[in-house]
MDAnalysis code that builds the backbone (N, CA, C; Angstrom):
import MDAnalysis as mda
import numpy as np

u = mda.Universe.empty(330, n_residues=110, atom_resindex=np.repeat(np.arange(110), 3), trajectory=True)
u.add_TopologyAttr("name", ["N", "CA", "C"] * 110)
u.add_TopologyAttr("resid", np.arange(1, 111))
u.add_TopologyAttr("resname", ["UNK", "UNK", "UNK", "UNK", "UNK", "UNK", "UNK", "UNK", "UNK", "UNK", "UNK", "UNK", "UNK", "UNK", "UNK", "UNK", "UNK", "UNK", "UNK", "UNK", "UNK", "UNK", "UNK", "UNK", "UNK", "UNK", "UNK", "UNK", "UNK", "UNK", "UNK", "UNK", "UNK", "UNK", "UNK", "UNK", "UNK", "UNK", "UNK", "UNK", "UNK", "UNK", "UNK", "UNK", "UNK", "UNK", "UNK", "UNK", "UNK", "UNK", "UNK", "UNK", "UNK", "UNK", "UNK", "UNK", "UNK", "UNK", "UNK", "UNK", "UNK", "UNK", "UNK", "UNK", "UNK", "UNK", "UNK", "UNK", "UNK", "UNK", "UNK", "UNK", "UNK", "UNK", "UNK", "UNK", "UNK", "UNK", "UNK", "UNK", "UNK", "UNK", "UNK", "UNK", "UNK", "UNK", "UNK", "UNK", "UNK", "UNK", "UNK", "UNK", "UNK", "UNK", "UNK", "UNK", "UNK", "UNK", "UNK", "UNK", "UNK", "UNK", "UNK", "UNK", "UNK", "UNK", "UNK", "UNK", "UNK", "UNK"])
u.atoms.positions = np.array([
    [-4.393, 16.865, 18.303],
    [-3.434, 15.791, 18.079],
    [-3.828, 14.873, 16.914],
    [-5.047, 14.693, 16.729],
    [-5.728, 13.907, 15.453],
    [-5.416, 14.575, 14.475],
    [-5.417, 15.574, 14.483],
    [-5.373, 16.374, 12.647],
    [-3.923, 16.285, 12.561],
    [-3.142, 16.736, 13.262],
    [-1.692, 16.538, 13.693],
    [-0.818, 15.003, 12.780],
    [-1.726, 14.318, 13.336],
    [-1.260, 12.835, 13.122],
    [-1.765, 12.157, 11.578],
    [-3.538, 12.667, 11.202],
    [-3.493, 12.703, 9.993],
    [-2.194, 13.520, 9.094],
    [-2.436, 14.649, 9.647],
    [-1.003, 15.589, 8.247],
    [0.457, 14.621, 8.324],
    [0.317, 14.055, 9.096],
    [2.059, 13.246, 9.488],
    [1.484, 12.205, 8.088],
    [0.751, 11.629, 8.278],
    [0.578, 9.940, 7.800],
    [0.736, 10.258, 6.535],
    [-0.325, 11.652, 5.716],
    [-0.471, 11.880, 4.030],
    [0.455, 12.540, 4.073],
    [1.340, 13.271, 4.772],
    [2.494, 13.983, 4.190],
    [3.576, 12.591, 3.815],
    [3.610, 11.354, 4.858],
    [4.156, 10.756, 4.914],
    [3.796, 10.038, 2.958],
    [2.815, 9.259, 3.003],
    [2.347, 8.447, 2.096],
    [2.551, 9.129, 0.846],
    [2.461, 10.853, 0.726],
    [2.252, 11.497, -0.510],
    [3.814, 11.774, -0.775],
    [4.738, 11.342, -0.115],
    [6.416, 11.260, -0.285],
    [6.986, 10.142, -0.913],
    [6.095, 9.185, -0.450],
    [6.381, 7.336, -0.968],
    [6.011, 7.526, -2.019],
    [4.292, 8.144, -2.442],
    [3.843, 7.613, -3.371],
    [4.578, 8.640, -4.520],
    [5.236, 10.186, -4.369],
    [5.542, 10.815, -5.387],
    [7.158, 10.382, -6.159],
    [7.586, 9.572, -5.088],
    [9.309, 8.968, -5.707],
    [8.863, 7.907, -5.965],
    [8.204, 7.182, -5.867],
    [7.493, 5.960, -6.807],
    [7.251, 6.214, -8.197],
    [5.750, 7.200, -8.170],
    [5.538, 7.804, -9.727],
    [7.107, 8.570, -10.689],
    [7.669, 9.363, -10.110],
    [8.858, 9.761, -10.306],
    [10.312, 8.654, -11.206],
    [10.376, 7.527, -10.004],
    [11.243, 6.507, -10.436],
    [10.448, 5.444, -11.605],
    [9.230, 4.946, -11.400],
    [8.568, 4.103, -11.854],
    [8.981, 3.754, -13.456],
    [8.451, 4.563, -14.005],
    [8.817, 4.734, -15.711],
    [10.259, 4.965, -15.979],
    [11.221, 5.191, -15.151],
    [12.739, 5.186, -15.548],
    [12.974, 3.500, -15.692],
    [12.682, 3.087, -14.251],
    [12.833, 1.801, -13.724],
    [12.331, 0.373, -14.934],
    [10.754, 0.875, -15.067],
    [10.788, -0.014, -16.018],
    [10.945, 0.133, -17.281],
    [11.682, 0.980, -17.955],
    [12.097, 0.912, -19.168],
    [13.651, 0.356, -18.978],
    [14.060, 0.543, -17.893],
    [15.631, 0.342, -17.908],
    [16.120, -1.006, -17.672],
    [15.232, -1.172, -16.621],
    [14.977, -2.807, -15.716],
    [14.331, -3.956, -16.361],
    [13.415, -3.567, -17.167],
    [12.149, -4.720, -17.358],
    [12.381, -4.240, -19.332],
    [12.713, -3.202, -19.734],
    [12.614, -3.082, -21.357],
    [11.151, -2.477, -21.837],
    [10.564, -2.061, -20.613],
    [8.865, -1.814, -21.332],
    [9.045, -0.528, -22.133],
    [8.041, -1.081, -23.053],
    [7.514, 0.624, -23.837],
    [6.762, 1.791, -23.143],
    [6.545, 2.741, -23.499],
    [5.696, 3.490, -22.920],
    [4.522, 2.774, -22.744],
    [3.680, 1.934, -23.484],
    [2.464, 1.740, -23.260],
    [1.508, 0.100, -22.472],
    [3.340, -0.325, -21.766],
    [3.347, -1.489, -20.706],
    [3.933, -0.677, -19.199],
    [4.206, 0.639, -19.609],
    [4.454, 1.876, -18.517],
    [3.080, 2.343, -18.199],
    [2.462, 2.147, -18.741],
    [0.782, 2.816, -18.420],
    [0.170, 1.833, -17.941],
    [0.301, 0.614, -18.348],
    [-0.493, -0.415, -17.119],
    [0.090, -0.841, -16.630],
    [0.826, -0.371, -15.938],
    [1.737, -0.427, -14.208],
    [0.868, 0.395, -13.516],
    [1.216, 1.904, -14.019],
    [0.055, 2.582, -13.700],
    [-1.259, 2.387, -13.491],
    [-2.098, 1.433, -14.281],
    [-2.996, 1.100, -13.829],
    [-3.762, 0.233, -13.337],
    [-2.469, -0.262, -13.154],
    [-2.144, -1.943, -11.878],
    [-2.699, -1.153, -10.613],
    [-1.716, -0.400, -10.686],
    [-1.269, 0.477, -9.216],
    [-2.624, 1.561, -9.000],
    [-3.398, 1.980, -10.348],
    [-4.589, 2.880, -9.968],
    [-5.670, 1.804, -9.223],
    [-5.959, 0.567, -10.009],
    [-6.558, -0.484, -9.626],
    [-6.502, -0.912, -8.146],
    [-5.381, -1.105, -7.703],
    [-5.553, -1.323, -6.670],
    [-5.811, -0.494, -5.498],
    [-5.780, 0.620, -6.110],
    [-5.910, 1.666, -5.128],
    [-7.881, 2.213, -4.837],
    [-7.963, 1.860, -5.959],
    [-9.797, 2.371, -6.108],
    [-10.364, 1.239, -5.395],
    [-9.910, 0.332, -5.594],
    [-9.914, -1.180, -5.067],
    [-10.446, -1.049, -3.256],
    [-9.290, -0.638, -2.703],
    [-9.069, -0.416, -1.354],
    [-9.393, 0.725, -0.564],
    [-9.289, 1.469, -1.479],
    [-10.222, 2.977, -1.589],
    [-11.649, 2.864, -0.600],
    [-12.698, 1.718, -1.472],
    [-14.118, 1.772, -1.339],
    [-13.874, 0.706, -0.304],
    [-13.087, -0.300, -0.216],
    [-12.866, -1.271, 1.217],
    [-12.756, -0.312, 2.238],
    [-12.117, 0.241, 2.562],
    [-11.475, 1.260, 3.240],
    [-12.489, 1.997, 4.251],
    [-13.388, 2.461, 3.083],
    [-14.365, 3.634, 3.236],
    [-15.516, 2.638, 3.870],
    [-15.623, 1.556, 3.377],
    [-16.930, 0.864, 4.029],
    [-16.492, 0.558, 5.785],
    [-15.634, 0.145, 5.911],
    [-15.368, -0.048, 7.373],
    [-14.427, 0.613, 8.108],
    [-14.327, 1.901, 7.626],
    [-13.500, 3.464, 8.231],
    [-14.637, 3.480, 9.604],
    [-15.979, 3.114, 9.486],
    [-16.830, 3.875, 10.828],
    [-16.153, 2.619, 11.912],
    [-16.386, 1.451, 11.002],
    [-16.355, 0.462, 12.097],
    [-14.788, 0.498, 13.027],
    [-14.006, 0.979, 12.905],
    [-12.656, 0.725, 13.377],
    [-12.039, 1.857, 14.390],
    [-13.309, 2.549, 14.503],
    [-13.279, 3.805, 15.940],
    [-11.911, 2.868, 17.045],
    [-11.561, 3.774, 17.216],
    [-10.381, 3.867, 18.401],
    [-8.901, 2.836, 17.603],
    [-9.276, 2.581, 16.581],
    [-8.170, 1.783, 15.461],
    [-7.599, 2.842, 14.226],
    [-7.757, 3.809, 14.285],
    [-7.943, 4.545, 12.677],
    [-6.469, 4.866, 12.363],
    [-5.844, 5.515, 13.411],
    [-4.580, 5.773, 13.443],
    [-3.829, 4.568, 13.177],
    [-4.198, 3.678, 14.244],
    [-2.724, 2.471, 14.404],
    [-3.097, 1.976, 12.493],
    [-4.487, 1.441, 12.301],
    [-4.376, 1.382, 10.814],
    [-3.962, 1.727, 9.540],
    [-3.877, 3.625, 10.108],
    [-3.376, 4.018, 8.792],
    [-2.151, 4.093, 9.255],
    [-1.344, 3.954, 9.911],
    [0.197, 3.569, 10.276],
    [0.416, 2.237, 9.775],
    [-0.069, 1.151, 10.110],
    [0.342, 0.016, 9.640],
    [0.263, 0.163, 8.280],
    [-0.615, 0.406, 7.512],
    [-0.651, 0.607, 5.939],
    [0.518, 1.085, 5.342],
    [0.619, 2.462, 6.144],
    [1.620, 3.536, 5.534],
    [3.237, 2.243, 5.285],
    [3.416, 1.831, 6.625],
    [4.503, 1.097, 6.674],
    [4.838, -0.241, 5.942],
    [3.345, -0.590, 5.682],
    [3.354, -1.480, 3.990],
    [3.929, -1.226, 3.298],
    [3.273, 0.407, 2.629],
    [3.282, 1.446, 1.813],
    [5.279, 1.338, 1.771],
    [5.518, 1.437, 2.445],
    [7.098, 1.924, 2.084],
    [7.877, 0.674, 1.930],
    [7.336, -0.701, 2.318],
    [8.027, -1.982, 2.210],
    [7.773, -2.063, 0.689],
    [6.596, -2.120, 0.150],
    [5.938, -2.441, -1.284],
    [6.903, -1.531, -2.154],
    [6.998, -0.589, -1.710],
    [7.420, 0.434, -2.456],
    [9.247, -0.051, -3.011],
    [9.895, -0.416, -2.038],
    [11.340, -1.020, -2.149],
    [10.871, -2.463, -2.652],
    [9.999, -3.662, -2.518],
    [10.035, -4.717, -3.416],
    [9.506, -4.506, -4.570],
    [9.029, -3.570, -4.786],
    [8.703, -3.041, -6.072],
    [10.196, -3.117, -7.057],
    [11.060, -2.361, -6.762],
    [12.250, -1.578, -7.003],
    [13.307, -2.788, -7.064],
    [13.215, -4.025, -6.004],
    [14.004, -5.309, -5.777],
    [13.497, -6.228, -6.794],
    [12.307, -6.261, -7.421],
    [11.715, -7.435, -8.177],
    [12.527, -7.706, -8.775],
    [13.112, -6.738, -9.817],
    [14.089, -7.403, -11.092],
    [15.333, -7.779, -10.526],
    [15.716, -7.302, -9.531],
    [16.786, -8.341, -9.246],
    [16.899, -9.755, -8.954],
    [15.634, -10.330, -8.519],
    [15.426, -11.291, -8.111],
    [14.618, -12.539, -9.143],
    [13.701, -11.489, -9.881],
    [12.887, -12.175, -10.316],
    [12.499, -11.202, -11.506],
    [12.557, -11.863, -13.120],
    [11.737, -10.858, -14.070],
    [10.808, -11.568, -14.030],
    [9.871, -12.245, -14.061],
    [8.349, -12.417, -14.165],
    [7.397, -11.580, -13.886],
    [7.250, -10.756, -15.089],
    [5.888, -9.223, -15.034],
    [4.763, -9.399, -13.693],
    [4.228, -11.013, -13.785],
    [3.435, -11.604, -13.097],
    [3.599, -10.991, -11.236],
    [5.009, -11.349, -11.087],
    [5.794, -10.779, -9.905],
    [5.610, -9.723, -9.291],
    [6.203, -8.519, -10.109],
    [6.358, -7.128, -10.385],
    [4.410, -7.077, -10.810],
    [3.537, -7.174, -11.129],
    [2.163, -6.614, -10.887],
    [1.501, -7.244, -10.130],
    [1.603, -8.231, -9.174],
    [1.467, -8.440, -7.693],
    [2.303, -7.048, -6.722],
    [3.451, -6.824, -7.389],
    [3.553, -6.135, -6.084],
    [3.258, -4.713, -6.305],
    [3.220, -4.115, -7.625],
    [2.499, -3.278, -7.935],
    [0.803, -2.809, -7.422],
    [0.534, -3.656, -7.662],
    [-1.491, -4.300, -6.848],
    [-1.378, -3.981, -5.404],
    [-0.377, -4.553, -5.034],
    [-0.271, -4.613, -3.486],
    [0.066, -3.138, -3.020],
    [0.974, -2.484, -3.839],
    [1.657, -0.934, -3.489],
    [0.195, 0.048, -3.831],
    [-0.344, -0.283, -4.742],
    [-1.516, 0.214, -4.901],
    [-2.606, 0.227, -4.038],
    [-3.035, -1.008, -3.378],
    [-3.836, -0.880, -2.127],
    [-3.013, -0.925, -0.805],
    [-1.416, -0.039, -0.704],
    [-0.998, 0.236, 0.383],
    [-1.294, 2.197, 0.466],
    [-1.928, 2.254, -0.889],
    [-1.743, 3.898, -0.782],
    [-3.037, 4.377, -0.556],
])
């Protein structure tokens, strides 16, 4: 049932995170006006925060025995909120500042 529930969570997360990468660079050239090379540090907003949370992650993965699941569920379900305010920023708000907060944040939801 554990391996079961891991394949659910990364099949889950590796769906969010591939229509993200996919939409991302349409979005902000269309939405925000960026060049290709304010398209690459989105990208590495979003790598940042991920290496970021990565090594958090990994340091207190032992400590959270009988939590691992409900954790990486709650994340995942970050993971897909971040992912739509990502996508809502410019409607609401152009401030880059905005949009790479929530970029950072989508990054350590993955």
């Amino acid at each position: 049932p554990r391996l079961a529930c891991a394949v659910i969570l990364i099949v889950m997360a590796a769906i969010v995170k591939g229509s993200v990468e996919e939409m991302l660079p349409f979005h902000a050239d269309h939405r925000w006006g960026f060049d290709p090379m304010k398209i690459g540090r989105l990208f590495s907003i979003i790598a940042t925060g991920y290496i970021v949370s990565a090594v958090a992650c990994g340091k207190v993965w032992t400590y959270m025995e009988g939590f691992q699941v409900a954790f990486s569920a709650f994340w995942l379900m970050v993971l897909g909120c971040m992912a739509w305010l990502v996508f809502m920023t410019s409607t609401y708000s152009k401030h880059e500042n905005v949009l790479w907060a929530g970029l950072l944040t989508y990054g350590v939801c993955l």
